[in-house]
C-alpha positions as CSV (number, residue, x, y, z in Angstrom):
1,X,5.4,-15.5,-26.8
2,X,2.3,-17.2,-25.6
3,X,4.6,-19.0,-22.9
4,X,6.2,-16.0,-21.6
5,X,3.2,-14.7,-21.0
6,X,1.8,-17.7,-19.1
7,X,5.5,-17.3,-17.4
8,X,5.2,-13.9,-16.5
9,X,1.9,-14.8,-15.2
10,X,2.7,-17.5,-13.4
11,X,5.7,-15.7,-11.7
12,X,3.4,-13.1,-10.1
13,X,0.8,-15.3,-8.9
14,X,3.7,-17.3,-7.1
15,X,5.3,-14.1,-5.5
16,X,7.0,-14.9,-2.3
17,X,4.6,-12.9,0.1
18,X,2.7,-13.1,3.2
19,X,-0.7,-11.6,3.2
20,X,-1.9,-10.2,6.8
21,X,-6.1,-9.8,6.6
22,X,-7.1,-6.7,8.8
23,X,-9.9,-5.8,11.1
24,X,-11.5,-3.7,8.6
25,X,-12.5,-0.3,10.8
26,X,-12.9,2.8,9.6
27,X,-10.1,6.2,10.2
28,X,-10.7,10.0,8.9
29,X,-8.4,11.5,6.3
30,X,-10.2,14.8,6.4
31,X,-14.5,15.3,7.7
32,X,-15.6,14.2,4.2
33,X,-13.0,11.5,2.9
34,X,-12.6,8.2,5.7
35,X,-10.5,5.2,4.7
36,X,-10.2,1.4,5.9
37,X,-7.0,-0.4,6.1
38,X,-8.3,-3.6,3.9
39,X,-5.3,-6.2,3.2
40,X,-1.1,-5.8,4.2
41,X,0.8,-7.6,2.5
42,X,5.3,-8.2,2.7
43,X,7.2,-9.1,-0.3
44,X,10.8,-9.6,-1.2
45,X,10.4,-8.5,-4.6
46,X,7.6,-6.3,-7.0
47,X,7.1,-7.1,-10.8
48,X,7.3,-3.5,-12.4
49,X,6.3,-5.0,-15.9
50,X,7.9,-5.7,-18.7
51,X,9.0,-8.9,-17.3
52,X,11.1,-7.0,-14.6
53,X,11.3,-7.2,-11.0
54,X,12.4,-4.8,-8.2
55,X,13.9,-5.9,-4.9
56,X,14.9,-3.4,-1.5
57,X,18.0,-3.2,-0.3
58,X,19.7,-6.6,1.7
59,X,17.8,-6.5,5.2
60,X,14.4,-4.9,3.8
61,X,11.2,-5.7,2.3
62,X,8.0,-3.9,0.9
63,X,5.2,-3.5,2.5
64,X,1.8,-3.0,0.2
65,X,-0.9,-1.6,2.2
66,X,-4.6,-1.6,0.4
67,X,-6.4,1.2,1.5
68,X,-10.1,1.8,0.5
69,X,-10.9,5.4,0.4
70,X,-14.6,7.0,0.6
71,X,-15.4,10.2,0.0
72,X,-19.0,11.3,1.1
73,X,-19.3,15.1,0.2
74,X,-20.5,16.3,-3.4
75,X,-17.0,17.9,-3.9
76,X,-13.7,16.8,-4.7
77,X,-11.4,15.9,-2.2
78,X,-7.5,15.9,-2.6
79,X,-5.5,13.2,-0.8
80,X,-1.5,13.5,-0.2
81,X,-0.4,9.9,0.3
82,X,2.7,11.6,1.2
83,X,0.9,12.4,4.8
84,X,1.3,8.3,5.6
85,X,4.1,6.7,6.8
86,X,4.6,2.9,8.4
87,X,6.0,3.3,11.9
88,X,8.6,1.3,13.4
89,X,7.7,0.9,17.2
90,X,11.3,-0.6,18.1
91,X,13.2,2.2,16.4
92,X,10.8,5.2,16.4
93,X,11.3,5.4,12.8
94,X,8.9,6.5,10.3
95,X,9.1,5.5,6.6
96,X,7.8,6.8,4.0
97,X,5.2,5.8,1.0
98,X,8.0,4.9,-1.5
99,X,5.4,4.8,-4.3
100,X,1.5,3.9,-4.9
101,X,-0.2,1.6,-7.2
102,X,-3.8,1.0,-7.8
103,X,-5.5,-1.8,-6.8
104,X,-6.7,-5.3,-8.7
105,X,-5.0,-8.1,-10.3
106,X,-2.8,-6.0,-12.6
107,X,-2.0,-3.1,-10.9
108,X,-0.6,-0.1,-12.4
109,X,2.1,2.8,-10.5
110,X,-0.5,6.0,-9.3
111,X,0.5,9.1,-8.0
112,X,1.4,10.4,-4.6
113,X,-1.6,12.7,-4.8
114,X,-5.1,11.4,-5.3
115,X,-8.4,13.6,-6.5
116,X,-11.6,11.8,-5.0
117,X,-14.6,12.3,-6.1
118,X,-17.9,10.8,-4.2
119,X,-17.4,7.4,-4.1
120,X,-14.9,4.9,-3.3
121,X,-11.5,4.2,-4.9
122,X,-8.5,1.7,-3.5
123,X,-5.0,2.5,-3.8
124,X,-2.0,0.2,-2.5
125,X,0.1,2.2,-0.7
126,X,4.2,0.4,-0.9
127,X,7.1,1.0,2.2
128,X,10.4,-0.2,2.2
129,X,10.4,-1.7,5.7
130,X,12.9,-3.8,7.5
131,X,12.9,-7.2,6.7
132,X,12.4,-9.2,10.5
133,X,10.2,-6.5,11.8
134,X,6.2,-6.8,11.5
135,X,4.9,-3.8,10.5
136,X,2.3,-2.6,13.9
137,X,1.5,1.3,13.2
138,X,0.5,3.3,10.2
139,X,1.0,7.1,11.3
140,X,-1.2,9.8,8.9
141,X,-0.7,13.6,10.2
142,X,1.2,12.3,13.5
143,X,-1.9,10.1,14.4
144,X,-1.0,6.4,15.0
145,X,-3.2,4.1,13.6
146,X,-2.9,-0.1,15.1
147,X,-2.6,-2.4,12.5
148,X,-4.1,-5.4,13.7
């Protein structure tokens, strides 16, 4: 047991992914709630738990997108992750959030609509993206945002 974990473990650290490190800068969601594109990363495979992995369909990948989120008003502020998509500049196409995570070393599945309080939270925001393309754009409410 005690080497399946250290397995398990072991397999995650040693995903095969490319991390991109972003220009942190700062984008509006709504006048009270800004978020910062913090880390992009591409994978060939997710680990869902239970010692099980996921993998997109031959010619794609997943792109995991942290996001941290701040909300600066006293109330609550809803956020619809569904309002994101990763844009493909060579074919115009826009894909979709396929699901969101949290972030951290283990993360767990969230949901595609977030309650914000005041304060910050991160969520990891996954696409299904095709596989030789680098993802450039992330569109939210038909406003392109450059990922550097």
């Amino acid at each position: 047991m005690k080497n399946q974990f250290k397995t398990t473990i072991l397999l995650m650290a040693l995903c095969f992914c490319s991390n991109l490190t972003v220009f942190a800068q700062k984008h509006n969601y709504s006048k009270s709630v800004s978020f910062k594109v913090e880390k992009i990363k591409e994978n060939t495979s997710l680990a869902t738990g239970n010692q099980s992995w996921v993998s997109p369909s031959r010619g794609f990948k997943f792109v995991s997108i942290t996001l941290a989120l701040t909300n600066d008003s006293e109330t609550p502020e809803a956020i619809d992750f569904d309002n994101f998509h990763l844009l493909n500049s060579k074919t115009k196409t826009k894909h979709k959030v396929e699901f969101v995570r949290t972030a951290g070393f283990i993360q767990f599945p969230a949901a595609l609509k977030l309650s914000i309080n005041k304060g910050k939270k991160k969520r990891v925001l996954v696409f299904i993206y095709p596989e030789f393309d680098t993802p450039r754009f992330l569109s939210l409410n038909e406003n392109s945002i450059e990922l550097n």
